[in-house]
C-alpha positions as CSV (number, residue, x, y, z in Angstrom):
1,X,8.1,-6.9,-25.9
2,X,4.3,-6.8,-26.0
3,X,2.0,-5.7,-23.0
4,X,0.0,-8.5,-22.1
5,X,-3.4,-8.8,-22.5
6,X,-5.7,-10.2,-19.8
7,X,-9.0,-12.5,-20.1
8,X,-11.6,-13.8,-18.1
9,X,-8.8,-16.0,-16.6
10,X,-7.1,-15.5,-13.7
11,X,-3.2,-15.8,-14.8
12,X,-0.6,-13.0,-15.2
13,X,2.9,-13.4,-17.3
14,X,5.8,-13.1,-15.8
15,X,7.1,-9.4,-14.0
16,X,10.5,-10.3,-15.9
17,X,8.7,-9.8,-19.2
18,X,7.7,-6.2,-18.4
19,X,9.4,-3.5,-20.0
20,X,10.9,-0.4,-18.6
21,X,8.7,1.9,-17.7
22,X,5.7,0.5,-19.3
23,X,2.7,-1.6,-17.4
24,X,3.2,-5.6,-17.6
25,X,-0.2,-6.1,-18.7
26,X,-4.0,-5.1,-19.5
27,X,-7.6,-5.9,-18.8
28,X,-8.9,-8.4,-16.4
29,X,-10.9,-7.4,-13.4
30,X,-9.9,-6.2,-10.0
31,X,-11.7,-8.7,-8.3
32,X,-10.7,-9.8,-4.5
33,X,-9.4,-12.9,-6.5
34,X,-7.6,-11.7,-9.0
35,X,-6.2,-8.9,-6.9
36,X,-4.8,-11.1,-4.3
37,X,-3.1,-13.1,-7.2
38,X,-1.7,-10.0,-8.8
39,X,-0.1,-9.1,-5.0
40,X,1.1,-12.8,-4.6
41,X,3.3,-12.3,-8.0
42,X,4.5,-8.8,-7.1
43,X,2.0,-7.0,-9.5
44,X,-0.2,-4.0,-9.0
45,X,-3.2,-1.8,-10.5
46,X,-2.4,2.0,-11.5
47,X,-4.4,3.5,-13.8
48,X,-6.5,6.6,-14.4
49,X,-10.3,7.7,-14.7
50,X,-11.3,6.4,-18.3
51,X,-8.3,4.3,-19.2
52,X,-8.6,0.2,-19.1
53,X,-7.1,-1.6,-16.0
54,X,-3.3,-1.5,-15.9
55,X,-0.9,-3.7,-13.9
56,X,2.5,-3.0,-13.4
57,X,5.9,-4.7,-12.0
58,X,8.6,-1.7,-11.8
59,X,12.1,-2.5,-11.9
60,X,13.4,-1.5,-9.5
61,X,10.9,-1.6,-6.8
62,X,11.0,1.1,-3.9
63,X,10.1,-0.4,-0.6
64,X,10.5,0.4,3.1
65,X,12.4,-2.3,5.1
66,X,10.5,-1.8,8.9
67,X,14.1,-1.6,10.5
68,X,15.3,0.9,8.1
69,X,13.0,3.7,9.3
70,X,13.9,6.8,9.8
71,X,11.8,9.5,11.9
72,X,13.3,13.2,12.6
73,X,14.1,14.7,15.9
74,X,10.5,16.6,15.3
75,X,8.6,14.0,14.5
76,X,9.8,11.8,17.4
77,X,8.3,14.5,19.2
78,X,5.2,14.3,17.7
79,X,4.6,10.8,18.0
80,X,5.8,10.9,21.8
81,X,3.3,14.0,22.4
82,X,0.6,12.0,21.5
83,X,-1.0,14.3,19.6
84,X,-2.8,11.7,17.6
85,X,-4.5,8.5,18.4
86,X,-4.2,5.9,16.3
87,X,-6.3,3.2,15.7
88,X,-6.3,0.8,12.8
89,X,-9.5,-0.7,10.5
90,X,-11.8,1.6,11.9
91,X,-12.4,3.9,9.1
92,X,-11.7,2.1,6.3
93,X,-13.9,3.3,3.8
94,X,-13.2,7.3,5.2
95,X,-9.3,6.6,4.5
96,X,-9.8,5.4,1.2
97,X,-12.2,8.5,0.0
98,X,-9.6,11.0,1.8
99,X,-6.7,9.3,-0.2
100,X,-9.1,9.7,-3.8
101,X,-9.5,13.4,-3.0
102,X,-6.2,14.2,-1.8
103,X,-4.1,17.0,-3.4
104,X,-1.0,15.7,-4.6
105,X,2.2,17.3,-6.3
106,X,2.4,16.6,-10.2
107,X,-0.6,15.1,-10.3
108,X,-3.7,16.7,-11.8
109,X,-6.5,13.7,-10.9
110,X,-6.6,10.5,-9.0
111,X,-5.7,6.7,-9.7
112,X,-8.4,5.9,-7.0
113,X,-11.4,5.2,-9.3
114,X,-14.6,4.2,-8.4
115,X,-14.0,1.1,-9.1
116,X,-10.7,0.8,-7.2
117,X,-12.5,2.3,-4.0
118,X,-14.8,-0.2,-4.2
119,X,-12.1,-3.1,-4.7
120,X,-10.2,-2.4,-2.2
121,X,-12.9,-2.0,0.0
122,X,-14.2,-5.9,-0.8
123,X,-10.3,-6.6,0.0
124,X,-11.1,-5.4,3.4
125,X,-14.2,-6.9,4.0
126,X,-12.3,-9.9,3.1
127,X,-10.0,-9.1,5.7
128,X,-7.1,-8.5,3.6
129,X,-7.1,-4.9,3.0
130,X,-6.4,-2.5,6.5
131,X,-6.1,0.9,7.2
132,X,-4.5,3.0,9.9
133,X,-6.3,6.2,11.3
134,X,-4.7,9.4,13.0
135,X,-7.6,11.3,15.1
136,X,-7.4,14.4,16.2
137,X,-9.9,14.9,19.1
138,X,-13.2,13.2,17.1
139,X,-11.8,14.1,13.4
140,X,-9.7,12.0,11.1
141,X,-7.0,13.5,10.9
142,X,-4.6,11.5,8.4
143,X,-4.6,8.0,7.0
144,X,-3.2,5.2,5.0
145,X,-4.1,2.1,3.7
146,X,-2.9,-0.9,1.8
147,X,-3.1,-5.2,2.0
148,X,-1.3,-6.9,4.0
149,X,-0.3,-11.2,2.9
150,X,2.4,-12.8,5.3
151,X,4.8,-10.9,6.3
152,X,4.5,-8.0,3.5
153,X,2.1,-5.0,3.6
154,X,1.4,-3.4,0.5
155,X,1.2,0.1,0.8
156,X,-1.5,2.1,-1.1
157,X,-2.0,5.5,-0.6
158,X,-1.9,8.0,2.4
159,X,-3.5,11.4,3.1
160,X,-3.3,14.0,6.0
161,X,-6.0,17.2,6.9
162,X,-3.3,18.0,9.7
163,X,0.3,18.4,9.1
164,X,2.4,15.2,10.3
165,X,-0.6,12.8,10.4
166,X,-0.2,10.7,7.9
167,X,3.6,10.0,8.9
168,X,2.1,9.3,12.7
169,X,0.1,6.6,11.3
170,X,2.4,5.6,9.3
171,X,5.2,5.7,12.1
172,X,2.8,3.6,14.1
173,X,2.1,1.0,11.1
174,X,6.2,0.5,11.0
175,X,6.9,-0.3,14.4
176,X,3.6,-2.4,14.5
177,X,5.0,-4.5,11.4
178,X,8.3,-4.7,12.9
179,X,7.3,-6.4,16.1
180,X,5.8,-8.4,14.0
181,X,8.4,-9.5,12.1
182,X,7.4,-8.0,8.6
183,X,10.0,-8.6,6.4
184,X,8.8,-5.1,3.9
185,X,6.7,-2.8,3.2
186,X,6.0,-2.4,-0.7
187,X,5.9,1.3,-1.5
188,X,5.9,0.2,-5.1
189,X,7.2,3.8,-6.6
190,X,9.5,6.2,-5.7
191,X,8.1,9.2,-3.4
192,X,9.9,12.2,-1.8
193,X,8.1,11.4,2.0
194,X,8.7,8.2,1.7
195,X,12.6,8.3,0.7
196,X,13.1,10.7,3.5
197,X,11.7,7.8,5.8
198,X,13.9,5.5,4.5
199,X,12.2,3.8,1.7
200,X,15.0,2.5,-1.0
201,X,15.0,1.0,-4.4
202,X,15.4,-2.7,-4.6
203,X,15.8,-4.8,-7.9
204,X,12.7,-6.3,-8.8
205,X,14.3,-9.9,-8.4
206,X,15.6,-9.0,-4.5
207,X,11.6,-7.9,-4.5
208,X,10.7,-10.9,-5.9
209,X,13.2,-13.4,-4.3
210,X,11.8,-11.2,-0.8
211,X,8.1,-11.2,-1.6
212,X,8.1,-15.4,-1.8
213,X,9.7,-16.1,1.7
214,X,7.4,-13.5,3.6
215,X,4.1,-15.1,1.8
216,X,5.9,-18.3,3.4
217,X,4.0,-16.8,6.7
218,X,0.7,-16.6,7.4
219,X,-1.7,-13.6,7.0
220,X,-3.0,-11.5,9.6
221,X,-6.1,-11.4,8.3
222,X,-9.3,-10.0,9.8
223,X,-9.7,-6.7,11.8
224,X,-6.3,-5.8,12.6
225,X,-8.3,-2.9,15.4
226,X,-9.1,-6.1,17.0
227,X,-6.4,-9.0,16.3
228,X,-3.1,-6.8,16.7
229,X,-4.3,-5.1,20.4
C-alpha cells in the first residue's frame, strides 16, 4: 500500500490502510486544526530535523490504562515524601524545551523540531495541550507533556534533571486522570519506563473502538493549574 500524501486539505485516510511499520501518511501542516483532527482519528506526528512531516497509526498501539498503573515500593516512597511538588500548565514552554534536549537511549537527535515546539505550544494556548511540572525547591525538576480530548490524554514526551521526577509527575498525571474517569492514556510506542509502569500493547482497532467513546466526553480544556484544583 502507498503512504498517503497530504494537501492543503484537512482529511487523513484511514489508520487501517497504514502498513506495518511504515508512517500512514505525508505532508500537510501541524496546525492546531489539523493536529486536533489527526488526534481525533488516532494519528500522530514523528519525524526528524530535515525530513517532511510524518503521521503515523502503529498497530498495535501501546497505551497506559489509569487503573493499570503500577508504581514500586520505592517510588511510593517518593511520591509520599513529597519530595516534589507538582503543579500542572505552569511551565509549559520549559517542559517542552527540556523534552527536545533530553538524552535519550538509541537515539542520536530529537523528533521535537522547531516547528513541533512551536505547535504544540499553539495547542496549549488553545487550551488543548498541558504539561505537568516536578519542582524541586525553585528548579524544574522533571516534566511531561501531551493533549488531552475527552477522556484520553495523549502523551508526548517526558524529561527529568533529578532522578524519579518525571515518573512523580507522571504518577501524579495518572491518578489525576483516574479520578477523572479517563478511559487511557496514549503512549503511542513501546518504551521500557513506561512498560514497567504498566503501559501495554493494544490492537489498533481496541485503540480505535476506545479512542471514539472517550472523545464521546467533553474536553477539559483550558489551564488545567487552574480548572483541575
Amino acid at each position: 500500500m502507498p503512504i498517503f500524501r497530504l494537501g492543503a486539505e484537512r482529511i487523513f485516510p484511514p489508520v487501517e490502510l497504514a502498513e506495518p511499520g511504515a508512517p500512514l501518511a505525508v505532508g500537510g501542516d501541524l496546525s492546531v486544526e489539523r493536529l486536533l483532527l489527526a488526534y481525533e482519528s488516532g494519528i500522530f506526528p514523528w519525524f526528524s530535523e530535515g525530513d517532511p512531516i510524518l503521521w503515523w497509526a502503529p498497530d498495535p498501539r501501546f497505551v497506559l490504562f489509569p487503573d493499570k498503573l503500577k508504581v514500586s515500593k520505592s517510588m511510593q516512597r517518593v511520591v509520599k515524601s513529597g519530595r516534589f511538588r507538582i503543579t500542572y500548565d505552569r511551565a509549559f514552554r520549559s517542559v517542552i524545551a527540556k523534552c527536545r534536549i533530553a538524552k535519550r537511549k538509541g537515539q542520536g537527535g530529537t523528533w521535537i523540531t522547531a516547528g513541533m515546539r512551536e505547535a504544540y505550544c499553539r495547542l496549549h494556548e488553545a487550551g488543548y495541550a498541558h504539561s505537568v511540572e516536578a519542582w524541586s525547591g525553585d528548579a524544574l525538576a522533571g516534566g511531561l507533556y501531551g493533549v488531552s480530548l475527552g477522556r484520553c490524554f495523549f502523551g508526548e514526551s517526558m524529561f527529568a534533571d533529578v532522578s524519579n521526577a518525571s515518573k512523580a509527575a507522571l504518577v501524579d498525571l495518572v491518578a489525576m486522570l483516574d479520578r477523572r474517569d479517563f478511559a487511557l492514556i496514549d503512549c503511542q510506542v513501546h518504551s521500557p519506563h513506561l512498560a514497567g509502569l504498566g503501559a501495554e500493547y493494544i490492537p489498533r482497532a481496541r485503540f480505535s473502538g476506545l479512542l471514539a467513546e472517550a472523545l464521546r466526553a467533553d474536553t477539559i480544556r483550558g489551564n488545567w493549574g487552574e480548572r483541575i484544583g
